[in-house]
Structures are given as C-alpha cells and as structure tokens.
N, C-alpha and C positions, 0 to 999 in steps of 0.2 A: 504494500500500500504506500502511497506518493505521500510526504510528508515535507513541510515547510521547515528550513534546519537554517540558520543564523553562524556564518563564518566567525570564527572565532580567531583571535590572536594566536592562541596555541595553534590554529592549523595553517598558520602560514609561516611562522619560524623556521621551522625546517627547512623552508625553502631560502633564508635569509643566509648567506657565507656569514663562515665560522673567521676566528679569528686564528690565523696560521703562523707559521713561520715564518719569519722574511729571511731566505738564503740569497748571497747576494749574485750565486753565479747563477738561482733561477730568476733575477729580473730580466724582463724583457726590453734590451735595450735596444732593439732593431730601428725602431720609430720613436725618433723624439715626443715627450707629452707635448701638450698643448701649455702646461701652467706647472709651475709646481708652486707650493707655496707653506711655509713653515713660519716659527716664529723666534726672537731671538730674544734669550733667558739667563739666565746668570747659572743656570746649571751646567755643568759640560753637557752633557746630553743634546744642547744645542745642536751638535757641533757632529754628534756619530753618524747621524744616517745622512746628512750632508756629505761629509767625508766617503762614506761607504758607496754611497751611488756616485757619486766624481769616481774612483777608484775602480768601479766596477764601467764607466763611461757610460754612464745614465746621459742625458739630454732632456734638456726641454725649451722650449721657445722661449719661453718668461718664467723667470724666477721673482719670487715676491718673497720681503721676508715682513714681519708683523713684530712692529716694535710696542712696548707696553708705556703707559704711564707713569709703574711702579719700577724701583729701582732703575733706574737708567745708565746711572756708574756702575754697577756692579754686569748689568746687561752689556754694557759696551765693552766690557773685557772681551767677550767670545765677537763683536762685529769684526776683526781682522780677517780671522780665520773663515768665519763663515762667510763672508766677502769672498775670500780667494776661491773656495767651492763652489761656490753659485757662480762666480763669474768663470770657471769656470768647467760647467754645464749649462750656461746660456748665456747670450750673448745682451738680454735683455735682462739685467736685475735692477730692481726699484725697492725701498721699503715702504709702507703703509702701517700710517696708525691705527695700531687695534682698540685704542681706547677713545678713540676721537668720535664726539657724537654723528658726525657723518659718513663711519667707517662703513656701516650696510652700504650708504648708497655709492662709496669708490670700489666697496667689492662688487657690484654689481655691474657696475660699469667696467671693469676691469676683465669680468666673465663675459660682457658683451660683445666688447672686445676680441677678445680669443675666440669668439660662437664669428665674429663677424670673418674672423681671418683662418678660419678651420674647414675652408674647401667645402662646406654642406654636410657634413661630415660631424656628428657629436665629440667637442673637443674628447679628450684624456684630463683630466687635474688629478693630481696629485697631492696630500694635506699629509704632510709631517706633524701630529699632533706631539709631539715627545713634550714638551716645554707649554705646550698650546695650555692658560688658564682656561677654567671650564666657561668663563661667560664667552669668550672666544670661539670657543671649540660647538659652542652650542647654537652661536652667532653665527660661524663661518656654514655649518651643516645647513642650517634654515636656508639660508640664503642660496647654497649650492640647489638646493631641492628644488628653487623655484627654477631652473635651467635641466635642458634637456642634455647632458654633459654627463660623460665615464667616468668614475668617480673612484680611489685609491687613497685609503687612510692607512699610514705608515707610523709604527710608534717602537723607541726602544723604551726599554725597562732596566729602571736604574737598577743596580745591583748590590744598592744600601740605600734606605729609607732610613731618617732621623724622624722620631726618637729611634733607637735602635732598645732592643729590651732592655741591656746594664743602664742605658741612658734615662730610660722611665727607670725603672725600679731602682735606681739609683735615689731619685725623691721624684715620686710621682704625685705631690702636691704640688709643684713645682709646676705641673702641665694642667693643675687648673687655675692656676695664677692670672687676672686678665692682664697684672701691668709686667709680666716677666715676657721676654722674647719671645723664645720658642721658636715654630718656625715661620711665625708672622707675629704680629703685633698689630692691636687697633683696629677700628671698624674706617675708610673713609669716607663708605659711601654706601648706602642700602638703597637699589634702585631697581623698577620693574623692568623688563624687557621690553624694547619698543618692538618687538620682533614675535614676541608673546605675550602680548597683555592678557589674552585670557576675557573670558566671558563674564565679568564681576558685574551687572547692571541688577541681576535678581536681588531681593532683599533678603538674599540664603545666609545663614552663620559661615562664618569663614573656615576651612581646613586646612592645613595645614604639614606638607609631607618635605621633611629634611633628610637632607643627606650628612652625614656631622662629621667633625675634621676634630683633631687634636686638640683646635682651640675653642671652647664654647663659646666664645664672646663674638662668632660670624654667627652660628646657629639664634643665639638669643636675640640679636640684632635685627634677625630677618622676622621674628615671632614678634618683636616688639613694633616694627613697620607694619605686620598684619593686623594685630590686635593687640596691643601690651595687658590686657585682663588674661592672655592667656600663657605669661612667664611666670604666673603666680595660681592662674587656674585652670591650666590645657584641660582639666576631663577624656575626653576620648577626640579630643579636636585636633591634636599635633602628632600625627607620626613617625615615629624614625625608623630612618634606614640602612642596618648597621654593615657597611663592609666586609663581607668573608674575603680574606688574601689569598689568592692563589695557592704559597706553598707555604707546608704546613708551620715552618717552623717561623711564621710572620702571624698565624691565628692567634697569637698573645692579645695584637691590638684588640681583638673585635672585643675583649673582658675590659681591656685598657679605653676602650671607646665610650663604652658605658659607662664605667667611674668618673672619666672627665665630663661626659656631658652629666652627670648625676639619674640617670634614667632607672626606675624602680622599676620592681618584675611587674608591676600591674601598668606599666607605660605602654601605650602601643608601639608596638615595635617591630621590624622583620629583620632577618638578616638575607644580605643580596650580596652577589659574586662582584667584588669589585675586578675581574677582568672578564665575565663574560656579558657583553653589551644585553646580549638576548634577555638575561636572568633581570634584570633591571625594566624590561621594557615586561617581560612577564607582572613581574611585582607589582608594578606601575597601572597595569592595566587589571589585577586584581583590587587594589583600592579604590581605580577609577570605579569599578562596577560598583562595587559595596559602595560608595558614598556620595557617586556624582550629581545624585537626585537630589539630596537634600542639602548637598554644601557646595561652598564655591571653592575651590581645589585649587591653591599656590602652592609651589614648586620650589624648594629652593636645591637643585643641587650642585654644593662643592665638595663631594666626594670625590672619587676617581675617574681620570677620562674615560675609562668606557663606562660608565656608570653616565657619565654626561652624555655618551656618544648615544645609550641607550636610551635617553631622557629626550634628545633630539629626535630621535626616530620617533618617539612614544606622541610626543607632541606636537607632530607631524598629522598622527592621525587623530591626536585630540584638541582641537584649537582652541576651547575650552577654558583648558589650563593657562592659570597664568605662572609665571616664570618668574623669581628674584633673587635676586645676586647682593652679596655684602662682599666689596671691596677690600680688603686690610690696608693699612696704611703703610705697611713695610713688612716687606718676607724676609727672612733671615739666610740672606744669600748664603753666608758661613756654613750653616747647614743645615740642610736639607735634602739632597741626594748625594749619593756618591755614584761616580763610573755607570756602564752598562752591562747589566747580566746577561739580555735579550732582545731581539728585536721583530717585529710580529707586522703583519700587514692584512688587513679586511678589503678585499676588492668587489665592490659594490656592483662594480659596471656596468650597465647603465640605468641612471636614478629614474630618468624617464618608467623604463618597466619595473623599478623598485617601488616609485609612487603608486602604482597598478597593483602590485603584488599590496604594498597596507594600502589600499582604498576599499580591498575586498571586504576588511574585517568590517562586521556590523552587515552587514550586506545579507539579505535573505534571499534563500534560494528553493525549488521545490526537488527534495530527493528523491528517487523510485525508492 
C-alpha cells in the first residue's frame, strides 16, 4: 500500500562526503583551481597546506588570503612566508578583510568574478579552513552556497591543542578565570549575522543552543545579548553542545568543558563529534525538530570548525535560525596550537547538486 513518507536528514547524509585524508601526491594538480583562498593566523598552521600544495605544484588563478581584525602583529609574522607560497601558485594574490563589514559583498564579487572568467564552466574554489575563525568559516560557506561553483575544504590538525591536560590540571581554576588569558581574553563584540539573522518576528521565548570553548565569558556573552534572565534562569531554554575529540587521549576536555562552563547533570546538554561535520548537523537538526515550534532558535557556535562547517550546512536548510558570534578581544597567540599532526580534505563538488541533495529534507513524497 502507497504511503506518504517525509525525507529526513538522516536519509541524505550518507550521500554527503566524508571527511578524508589529504595525501599530497593524491591532489589533482593537472588543472589549475579557479580560486583558492585561506586565511592568515598567528598559528603556524597558516602556513602547512600552503606550503604543501606549492611543493606538490598545486595552481590556481587567484589566490586570496583573509586577514583578521584581531591580533594583527602576531598575524603578520606568518605574511612573508605565506606571501612566497601563494605567489607562488598564482600569479594573482590579493588579501581581503575578513572582519570588514563589507567582507560578504567583496566575497561575492570576487566569486563573480572567477564565474565571469571560468569558460561557462562551474569554477573549482578551494577554502583552506586551518586558521579560518568560525564567524568566517560560517560566513565564507553561506556565501559560496549562493554560487553555482566546485567546492574543496582543506584543513590541517594541529598536533597540540592548549590547554594541554598537565596545563589544566595543573590549576584548572585558573581556566574559569574571566580576567586571566588563557587562550583569548574579553568579549569585543557580540553580534548577529547579517548572513543569518534568523526568523525572530514571532512573539516565541527565545532558545538558545551553544557550542562552548574553554573560556565561558564568549558562551555567557552571547546568552546575555539573547536574554540576560537566562545566565541566572536558563530552565530548559539554553542548550549545550559539548565536543567529543576525535582521539581518545584529548576526551579529558569534554569532563574539563563542563566544569568551566559550570553545566549541572540536569542542564540540557548533548555531546557532538567535534570532527565529524555530519554528527553536528544530525544534532542540530534533532533540537530543531523538538523545539522549532514553540521557540525562536539562536545559534551561537564557536566550537570546532567542523562543528561550524556543520552548522553552515544545517542552516542552509534552516533559515530560520538565527546565528551569533562573541568576538574576544585578544587570542593568546603564545599559545594555543602547536605544529601539525594531520591534514584532511571534504570535497563537496558541486554545491549546485549539494543545495538539491539538503532541499530534499522536509520534502514529502508518496512510497509504494
């Protein structure tokens, strides 16, 4: 008997690429991209998959690098190097403000661009996220999405994350400190997305789902721009979303995450794979179901970039959602990552039939 059945998220994941290896003698250097474009960080990590594709004779038409607001000395260490790389591997490098409030519309132009001078033909881009902050990373994806362009997100994996365990459990009061460093300091700016503002016109109570870092003074920041009755009274209205780390011997944080944010067992809370993009947009879209009815649904996440990468995808097919970003006033260039353990690549290719693939979800159909 023919029955009416509602696509679900879970039935198109599968079809979504996994997050792989990046080997550098399988890139395919035959055809230069169309774009490549990364961002330049005070981490060294800037500097590897730049390095690695130049070495392997990667190419591409334009190179773009994304400079930040924050730290700018400590950032302009690595611009020599990553200068001599990009230049090169293309003959065309430029940088762009990633924190400039006109940054959507020169990425866009910038894609126009490359769509104008790419033979008819859906360019190739290229997104080095390694360094990429998440309001970036979440900024650049929206914006590609609206282009009909082949799409490659490239990311190494640092090979030391601070704190490091002797470095918490050494005084892990010390990491709920708001005026002690760490590996940021200060809130400088709590602001919506102009790329996601989210459906907020209903007169619905507000919800609330964080992604939470080391330091609780960006989580609390962004709960007090929603509502400040709810850093003293969340009830069932804020919930977190706590990072599982890839390998095991980093599962410490996710015990260490919850003492610094102060999160009681009866807090709402899940735990999500902070590298598999997919387990984030699952999550995601299990809260959306349970509560989209009756609340208005902001977003803040500065967990992990695929945690971002996955929050991009998610609200893609939820516009919905609104989106908010807490700034810090200063990262702790000193430390914060060491070296590279890894290097991983998601090849989207083309966003075009990836927008098709999430437009189905929600979509009713009749089944024999």
């Amino acid at each position: 008997m023919a029955k009416i059945v509602r696509c679900e998220l879970v039935d198109v994941l599968p079809t979504l690429p996994d997050i792989i290896a990046l080997e550098s003698r399988a890139l395919d250097t035959a055809d230069p991209d169309d774009l490549f474009l990364c961002a330049l960080g005070f981490e060294p990590r800037c500097l590897t998959l730049p390095r690695l594709l130049q070495e392997a004779g990667y190419k591409a038409n334009r190179a773009v690098y994304l400079e930040y607001a924050t730290n700018r000395d400590d950032n302009a260490a690595n611009l020599p190097e990553l200068e001599t790389h990009l230049n090169a591997m293309s003959a065309t490098v430029r940088p762009l403000e990633a924190d400039s409030p006109n940054f959507p519309n020169h990425l866009r132009a910038l894609l126009e661009l490359v769509i104008s001078q790419a033979a008819g033909k859906p360019p190739r881009v290229t997104l080095d996220v390694s360094v990429a902050a998440n309001r970036l990373l979440v900024k650049s994806v929206k914006i590609l999405f609206e282009y009909d362009v082949r799409a490659r997100i490239l990311y190494s994996e640092a090979a030391i994350y601070h704190p490091t365990k002797q470095e918490y459990e050494r005084n892990p009061a010390h990491w709920q400190t708001e005026d002690v460093l760490g590996l940021e300091r200060g809130v400088s700016d709590v602001v919506t997305s102009i790329d996601h503002p989210g459906y907020h016109l209903d007169p619905l109570p507000d919800y609330l789902v964080l992604f939470p870092t080391f330091k609780a003074e960006r989580s609390k920041a962004v709960i007090s721009a929603v509502d400040p009755s709810l850093l003293t009274s969340p009830g069932k209205k804020v919930h977190w979303l706590l990072g599982v780390p890839r390998l095991e011997e980093d599962r410490w944080r996710l015990e260490a995450m919850r003492t610094i944010n102060a999160l009681e067992v009866d807090t709402p809370q899940s735990e999500v794979s902070t590298f598999d993009y997919k387990d984030t947009m699952r999550a995601l879209e299990s809260i959306h179901r349970t509560v989209s009815e009756r609340y208005k649904i902001t977003l803040s996440p500065i967990g992990s970039k695929m945690q971002a990468l996955g929050t991009a995808l998610f609200c893609y097919m939820h516009p919905d959602i609104r989106i908010m970003f807490a700034t810090p006033k200063e990262y702790n260039a000193a430390q914060y990552s060491e070296g590279c353990k890894a290097r991983w690549k998601i090849d989207f290719g083309s966003l075009k039939e990836l927008r098709c693939v999430l437009d189905r979800v929600g979509i009713l159909r009749v089944q024999e």
